[in-house]
C-alpha positions as CSV (number, residue, x, y, z in Angstrom):
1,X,15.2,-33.1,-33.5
2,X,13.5,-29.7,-32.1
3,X,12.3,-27.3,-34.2
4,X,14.4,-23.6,-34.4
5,X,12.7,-21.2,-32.8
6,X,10.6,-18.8,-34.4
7,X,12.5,-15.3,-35.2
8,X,11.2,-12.5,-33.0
9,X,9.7,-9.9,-34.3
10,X,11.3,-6.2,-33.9
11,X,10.2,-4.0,-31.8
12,X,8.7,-1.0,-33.0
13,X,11.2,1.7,-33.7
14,X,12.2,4.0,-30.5
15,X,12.3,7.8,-31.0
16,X,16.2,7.8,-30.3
17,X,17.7,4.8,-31.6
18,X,21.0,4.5,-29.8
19,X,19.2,5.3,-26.5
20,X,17.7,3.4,-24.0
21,X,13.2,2.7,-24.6
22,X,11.2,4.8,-22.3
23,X,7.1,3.4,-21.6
24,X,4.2,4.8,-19.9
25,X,3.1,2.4,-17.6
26,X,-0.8,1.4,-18.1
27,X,-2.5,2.9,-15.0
28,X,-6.1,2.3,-15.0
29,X,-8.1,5.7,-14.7
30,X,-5.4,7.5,-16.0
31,X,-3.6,6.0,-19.6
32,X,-6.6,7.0,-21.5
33,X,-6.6,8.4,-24.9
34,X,-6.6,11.9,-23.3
35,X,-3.6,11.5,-21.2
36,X,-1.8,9.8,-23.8
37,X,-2.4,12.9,-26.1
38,X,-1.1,14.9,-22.8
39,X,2.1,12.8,-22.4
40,X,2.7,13.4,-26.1
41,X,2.3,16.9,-26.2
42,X,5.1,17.7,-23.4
43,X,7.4,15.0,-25.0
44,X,6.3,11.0,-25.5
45,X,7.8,8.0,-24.9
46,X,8.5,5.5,-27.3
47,X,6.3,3.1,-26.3
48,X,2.4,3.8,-24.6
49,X,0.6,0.8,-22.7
50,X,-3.4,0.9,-22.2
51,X,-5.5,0.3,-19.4
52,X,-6.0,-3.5,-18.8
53,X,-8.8,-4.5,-20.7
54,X,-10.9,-6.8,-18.0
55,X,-11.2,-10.6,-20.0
56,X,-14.1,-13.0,-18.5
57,X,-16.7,-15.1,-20.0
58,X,-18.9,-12.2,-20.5
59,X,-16.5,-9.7,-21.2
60,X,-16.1,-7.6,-24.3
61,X,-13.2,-5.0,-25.3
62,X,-14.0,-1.8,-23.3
63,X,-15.0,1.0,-25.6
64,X,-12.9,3.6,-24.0
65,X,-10.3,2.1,-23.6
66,X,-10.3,0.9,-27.5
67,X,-10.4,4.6,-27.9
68,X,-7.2,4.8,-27.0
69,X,-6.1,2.7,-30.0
70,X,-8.6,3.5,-32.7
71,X,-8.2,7.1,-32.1
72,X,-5.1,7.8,-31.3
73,X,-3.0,10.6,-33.3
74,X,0.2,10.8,-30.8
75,X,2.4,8.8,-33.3
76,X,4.1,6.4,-31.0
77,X,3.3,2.3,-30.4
78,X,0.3,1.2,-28.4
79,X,0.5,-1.8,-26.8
80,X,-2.9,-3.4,-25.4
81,X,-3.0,-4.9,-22.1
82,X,-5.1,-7.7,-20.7
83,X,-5.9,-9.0,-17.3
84,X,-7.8,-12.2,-16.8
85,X,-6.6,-15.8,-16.5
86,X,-9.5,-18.1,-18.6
87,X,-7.5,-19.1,-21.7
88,X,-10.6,-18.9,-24.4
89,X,-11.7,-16.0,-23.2
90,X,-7.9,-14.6,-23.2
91,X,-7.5,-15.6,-26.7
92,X,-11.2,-14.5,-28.2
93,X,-10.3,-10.9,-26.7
94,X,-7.0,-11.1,-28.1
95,X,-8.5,-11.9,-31.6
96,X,-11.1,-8.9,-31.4
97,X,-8.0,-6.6,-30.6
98,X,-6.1,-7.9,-33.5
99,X,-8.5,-5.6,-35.6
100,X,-7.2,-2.5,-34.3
101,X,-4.0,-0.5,-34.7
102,X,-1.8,-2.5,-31.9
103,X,1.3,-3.0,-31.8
104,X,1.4,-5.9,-29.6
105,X,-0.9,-7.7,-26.8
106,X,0.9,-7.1,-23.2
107,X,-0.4,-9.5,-20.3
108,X,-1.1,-8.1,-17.1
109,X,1.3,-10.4,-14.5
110,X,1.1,-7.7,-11.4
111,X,-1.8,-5.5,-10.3
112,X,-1.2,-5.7,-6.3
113,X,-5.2,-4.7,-5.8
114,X,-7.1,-7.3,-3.7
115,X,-10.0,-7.2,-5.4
116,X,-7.9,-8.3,-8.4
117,X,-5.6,-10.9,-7.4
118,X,-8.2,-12.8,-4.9
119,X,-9.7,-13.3,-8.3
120,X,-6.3,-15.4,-9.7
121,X,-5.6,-12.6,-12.0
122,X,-3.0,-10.1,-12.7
123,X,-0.6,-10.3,-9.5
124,X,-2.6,-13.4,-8.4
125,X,-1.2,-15.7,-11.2
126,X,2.3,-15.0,-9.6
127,X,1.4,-18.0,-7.1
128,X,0.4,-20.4,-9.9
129,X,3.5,-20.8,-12.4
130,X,1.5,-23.8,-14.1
131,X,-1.2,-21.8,-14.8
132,X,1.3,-19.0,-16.2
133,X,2.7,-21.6,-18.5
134,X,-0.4,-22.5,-19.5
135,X,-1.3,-18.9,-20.4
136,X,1.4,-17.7,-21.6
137,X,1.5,-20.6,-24.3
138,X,-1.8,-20.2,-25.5
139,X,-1.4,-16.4,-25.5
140,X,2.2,-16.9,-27.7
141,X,0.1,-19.5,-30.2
142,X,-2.8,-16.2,-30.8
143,X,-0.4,-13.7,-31.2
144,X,1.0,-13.6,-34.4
145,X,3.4,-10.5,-33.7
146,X,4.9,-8.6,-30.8
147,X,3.6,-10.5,-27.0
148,X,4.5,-8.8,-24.1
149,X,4.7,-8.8,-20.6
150,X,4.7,-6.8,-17.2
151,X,5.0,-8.3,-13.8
152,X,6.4,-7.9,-10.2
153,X,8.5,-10.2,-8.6
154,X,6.0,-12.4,-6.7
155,X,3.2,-12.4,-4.9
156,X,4.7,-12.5,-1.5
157,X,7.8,-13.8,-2.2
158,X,10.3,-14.5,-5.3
159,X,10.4,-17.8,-4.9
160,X,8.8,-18.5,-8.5
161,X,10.7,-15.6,-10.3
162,X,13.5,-17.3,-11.4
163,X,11.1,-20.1,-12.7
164,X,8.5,-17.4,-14.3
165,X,12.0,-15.9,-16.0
166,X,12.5,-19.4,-17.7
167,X,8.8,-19.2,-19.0
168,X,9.3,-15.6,-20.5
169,X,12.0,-17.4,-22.8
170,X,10.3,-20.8,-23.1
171,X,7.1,-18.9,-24.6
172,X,9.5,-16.3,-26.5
173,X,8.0,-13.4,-24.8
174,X,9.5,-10.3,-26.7
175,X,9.4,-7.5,-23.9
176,X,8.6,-8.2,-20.4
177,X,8.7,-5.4,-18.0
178,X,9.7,-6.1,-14.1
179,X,8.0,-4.1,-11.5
180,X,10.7,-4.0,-8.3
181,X,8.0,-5.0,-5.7
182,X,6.1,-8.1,-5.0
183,X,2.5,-8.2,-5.1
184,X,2.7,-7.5,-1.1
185,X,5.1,-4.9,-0.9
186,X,2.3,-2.6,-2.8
187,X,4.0,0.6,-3.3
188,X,5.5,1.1,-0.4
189,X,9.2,-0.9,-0.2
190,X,12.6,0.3,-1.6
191,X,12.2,-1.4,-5.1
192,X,14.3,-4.2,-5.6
193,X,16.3,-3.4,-8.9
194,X,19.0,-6.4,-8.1
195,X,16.1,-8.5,-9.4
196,X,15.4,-6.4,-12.5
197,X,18.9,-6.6,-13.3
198,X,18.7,-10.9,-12.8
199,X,15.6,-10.5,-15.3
200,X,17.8,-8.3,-18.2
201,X,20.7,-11.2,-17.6
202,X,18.5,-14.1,-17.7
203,X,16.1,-13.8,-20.2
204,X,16.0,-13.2,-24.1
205,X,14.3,-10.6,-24.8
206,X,14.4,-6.8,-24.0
207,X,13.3,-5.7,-19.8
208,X,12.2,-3.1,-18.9
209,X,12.7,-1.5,-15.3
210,X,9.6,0.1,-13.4
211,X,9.5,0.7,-9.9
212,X,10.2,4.5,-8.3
213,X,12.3,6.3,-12.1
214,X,11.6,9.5,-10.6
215,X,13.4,11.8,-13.0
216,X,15.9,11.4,-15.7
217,X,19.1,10.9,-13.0
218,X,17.3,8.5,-11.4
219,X,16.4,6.6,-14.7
220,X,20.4,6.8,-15.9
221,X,21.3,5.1,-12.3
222,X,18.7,2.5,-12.8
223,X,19.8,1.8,-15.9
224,X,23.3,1.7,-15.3
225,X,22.3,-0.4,-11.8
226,X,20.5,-3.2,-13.7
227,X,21.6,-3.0,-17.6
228,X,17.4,-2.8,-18.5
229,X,16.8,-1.9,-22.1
230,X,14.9,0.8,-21.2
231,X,12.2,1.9,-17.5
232,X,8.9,2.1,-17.6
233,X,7.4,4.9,-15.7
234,X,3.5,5.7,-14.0
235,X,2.8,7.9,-11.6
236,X,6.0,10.2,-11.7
237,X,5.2,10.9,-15.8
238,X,1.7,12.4,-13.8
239,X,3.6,14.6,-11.6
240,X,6.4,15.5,-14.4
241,X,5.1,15.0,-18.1
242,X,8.3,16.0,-19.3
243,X,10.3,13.2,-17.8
244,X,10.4,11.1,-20.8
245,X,12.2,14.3,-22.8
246,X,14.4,15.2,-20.2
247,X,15.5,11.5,-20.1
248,X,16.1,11.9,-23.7
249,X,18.3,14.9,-22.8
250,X,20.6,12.7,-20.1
251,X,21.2,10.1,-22.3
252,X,22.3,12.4,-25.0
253,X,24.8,14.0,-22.1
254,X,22.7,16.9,-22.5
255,X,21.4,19.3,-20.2
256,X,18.4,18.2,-18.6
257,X,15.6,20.9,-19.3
258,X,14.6,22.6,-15.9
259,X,10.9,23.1,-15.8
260,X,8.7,26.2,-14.1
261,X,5.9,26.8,-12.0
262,X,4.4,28.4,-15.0
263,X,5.0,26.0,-17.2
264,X,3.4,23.6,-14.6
265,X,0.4,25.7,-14.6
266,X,0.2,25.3,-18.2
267,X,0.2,21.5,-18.2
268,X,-2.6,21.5,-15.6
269,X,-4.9,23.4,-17.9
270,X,-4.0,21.1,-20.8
271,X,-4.9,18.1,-18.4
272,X,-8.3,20.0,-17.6
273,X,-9.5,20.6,-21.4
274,X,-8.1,17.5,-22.6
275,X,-10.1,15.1,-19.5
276,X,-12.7,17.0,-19.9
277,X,-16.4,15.9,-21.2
278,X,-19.2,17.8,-21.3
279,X,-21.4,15.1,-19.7
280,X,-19.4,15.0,-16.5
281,X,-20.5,17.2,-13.6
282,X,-18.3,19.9,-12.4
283,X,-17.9,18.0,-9.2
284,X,-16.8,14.9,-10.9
285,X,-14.3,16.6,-13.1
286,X,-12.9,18.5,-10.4
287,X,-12.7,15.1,-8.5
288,X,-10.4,13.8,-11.0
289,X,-8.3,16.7,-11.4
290,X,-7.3,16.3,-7.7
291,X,-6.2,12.4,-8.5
292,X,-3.7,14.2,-10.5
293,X,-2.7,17.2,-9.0
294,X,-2.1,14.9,-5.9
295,X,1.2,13.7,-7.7
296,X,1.7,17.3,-9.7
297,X,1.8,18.6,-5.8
298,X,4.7,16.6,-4.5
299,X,7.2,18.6,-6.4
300,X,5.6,22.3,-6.1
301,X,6.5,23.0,-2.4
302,X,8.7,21.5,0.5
303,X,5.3,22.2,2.9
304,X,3.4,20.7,0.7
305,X,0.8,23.7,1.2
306,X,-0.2,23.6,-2.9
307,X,-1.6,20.2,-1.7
308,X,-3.3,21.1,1.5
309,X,-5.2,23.8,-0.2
310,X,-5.8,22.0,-3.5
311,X,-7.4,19.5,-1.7
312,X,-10.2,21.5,-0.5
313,X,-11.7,23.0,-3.3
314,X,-15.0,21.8,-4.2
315,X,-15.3,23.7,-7.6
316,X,-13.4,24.1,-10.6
317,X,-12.8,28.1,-10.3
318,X,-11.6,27.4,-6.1
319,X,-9.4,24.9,-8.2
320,X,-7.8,27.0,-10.8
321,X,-7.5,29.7,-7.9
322,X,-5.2,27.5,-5.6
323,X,-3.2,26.5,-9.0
324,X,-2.9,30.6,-9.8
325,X,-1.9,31.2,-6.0
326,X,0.5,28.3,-5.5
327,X,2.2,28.6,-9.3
328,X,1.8,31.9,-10.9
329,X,2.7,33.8,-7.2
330,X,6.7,33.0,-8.6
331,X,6.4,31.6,-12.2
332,X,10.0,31.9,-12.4
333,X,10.6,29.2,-9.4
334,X,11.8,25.8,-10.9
335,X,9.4,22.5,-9.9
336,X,11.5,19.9,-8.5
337,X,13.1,17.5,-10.6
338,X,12.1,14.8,-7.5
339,X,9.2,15.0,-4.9
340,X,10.2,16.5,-1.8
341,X,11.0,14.2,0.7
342,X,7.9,14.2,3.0
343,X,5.2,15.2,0.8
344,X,2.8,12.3,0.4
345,X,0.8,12.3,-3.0
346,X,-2.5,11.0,-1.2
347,X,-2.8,9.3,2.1
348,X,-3.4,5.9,0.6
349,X,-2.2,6.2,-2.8
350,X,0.9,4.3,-2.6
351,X,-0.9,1.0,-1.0
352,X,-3.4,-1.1,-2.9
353,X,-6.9,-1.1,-1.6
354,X,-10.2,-1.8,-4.3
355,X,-8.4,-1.6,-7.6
356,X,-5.6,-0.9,-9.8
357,X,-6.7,3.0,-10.1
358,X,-5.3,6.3,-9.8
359,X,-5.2,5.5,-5.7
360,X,-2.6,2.7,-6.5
361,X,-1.1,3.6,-9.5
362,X,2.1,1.8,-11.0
363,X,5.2,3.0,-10.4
């Protein structure tokens, strides 16, 4: 006679309790400690995810990154996600992180960068459902608490989701959330949300739906469209901080808050003195400030002129003179709830090319 299976355990308390859970996605380069504080400010999710902690042989927790739970002050669940595929090496990082304030270990199933997946890791391990198993068992025996998981749908096909589905439940996996795409399809496919809603039917545990939640509408559609516990959003909580709040709003049947170009300007230099170090070079800073304001820019004009002209500054006063130009010209004039149609957040940015970064950020 089998054993019972174990009794889950809850999931950390969400900020509305009769509505649906709302995550950050973990975006490397860009859900650090300081963006988390950012996210917060304007309205946080119930649930933040951290930049995949790299796990090989010689491998150790990366610092800043372990700044994001150590010293974190935003009040909401951290969950701490790994990428890598050597099971004692999985489970000795999974130990050292045990020591910090976590609320769970999430498993990285579906970073579409090359560079990654040639290596059998994140998206990779999509193609190898033994290995998975394998994994996923080992990683279920070392966790003693919450054990999570994010993926896509394949690699290059979904001809092992349905059989990865019944390894979420056989390992007792207590949130998985379902990127819409395969590893293939990058960013740049309609996102496939009849297969996020065969995940929410199939397996036990809570899904959550990532994959293009542009604003709070399109969060209540998908929701309604796949019957997900909650989405899990990246790059569009970059371009609209507020969009976890104002999904708050809809589900409450409330109206959703309309934001400003002044307000918009306001966020942009919170994002400059939170990212900022003193050891960075002006350059540098101003470097990473475009990353963001790539995504910021797709909702500030139909031209996409803000873009154009933010792109060519070189230092951080040409910076904060395009912002002044392009959002404090008509402080009054709303930001769009979705990006215009046409306007492009960076060239590249929606199709992996040398790592999970800002360039190919998660949906």
């Amino acid at each position: 006679m089998s054993n019972p299976p174990a009794a889950r355990s809850p999931l950390p308390a969400r900020i509305q309790p009769s509505q649906a859970l709302t995550a950050l996605a973990p975006m490397q380069d860009v859900t650090d400690l300081p963006f988390m504080r950012v996210a917060a400010h304007y309205g946080a999710p119930d649930y933040f995810f951290t930049e995949f902690f790299r796990v090989h042989s010689q491998s150790r927790p990366e610092k800043h990154i372990l700044r994001s739970l150590s010293e974190n002050k935003t009040g909401r669940p951290i969950f701490a996600q790994l990428i890598g595929e050597h099971i004692p090496d999985m489970v000795r990082t999974v130990k050292a992180l045990l020591a910090y304030p976590i609320a769970g270990i999430d498993l990285n199933l579906g970073c579409p960068a090359p560079k990654i997946y040639k290596k059998n890791v994140g998206g990779g391990l999509l193609r190898d459902p033994d290995k998975i198993d394998a994994l996923l068992g080992a990683l279920r025996d070392a966790v003693p608490h919450l054990f999570t998981v994010k993926m896509r749908l394949g690699f290059a096909s979904t001809d092992n989701f349905e059989r990865i589905l019944g390894l979420i439940n056989k390992h007792q996996i207590d949130l998985l959330s379902v990127h819409g795409r395969s590893v293939k399809e990058g960013y740049r496919s309609d996102v496939h949300y009849d297969f996020i809603g065969l995940a929410a039917r199939v397996v036990n545990c809570p899904v959550l739906a990532n994959g293009n939640v542009s604003s709070a509408e399109k969060a209540s559609a998908v929701l309604a469209e796949t019957g997900a516990a909650g989405v899990m959003i990246g790059r569009h909580a970059i371009r609209n901080p507020w969009i976890f709040s104002q999904i708050r709003e809809r589900l409450a049947g409330q109206s959703v808050s309309a934001i400003t170009l002044a307000q918009v300007r306001e966020y942009i230099d919170r994002l400059y003195r939170e990212t900022h170090s003193p050891e960075v070079p002006e350059f540098a800073q101003v470097a990473k400030m475009k990353k963001y304001l790539n995504f910021v820019g797709q909702s500030v004009d139909e031209a996409g002129a803000f873009l154009h002209d933010m792109r060519r500054a070189l230092t951080a006063a040409e910076l904060f003179a395009v912002c002044d130009r392009h959002l404090l010209t008509e402080p009054s004039r709303l930001f769009s709830a979705e990006p215009y149609p046409g306007v492009i957040a960076r060239p590249n940015c929606e199709t992996p090319l040398q790592s999970c970064s800002l360039d190919t950020v998660s949906a």
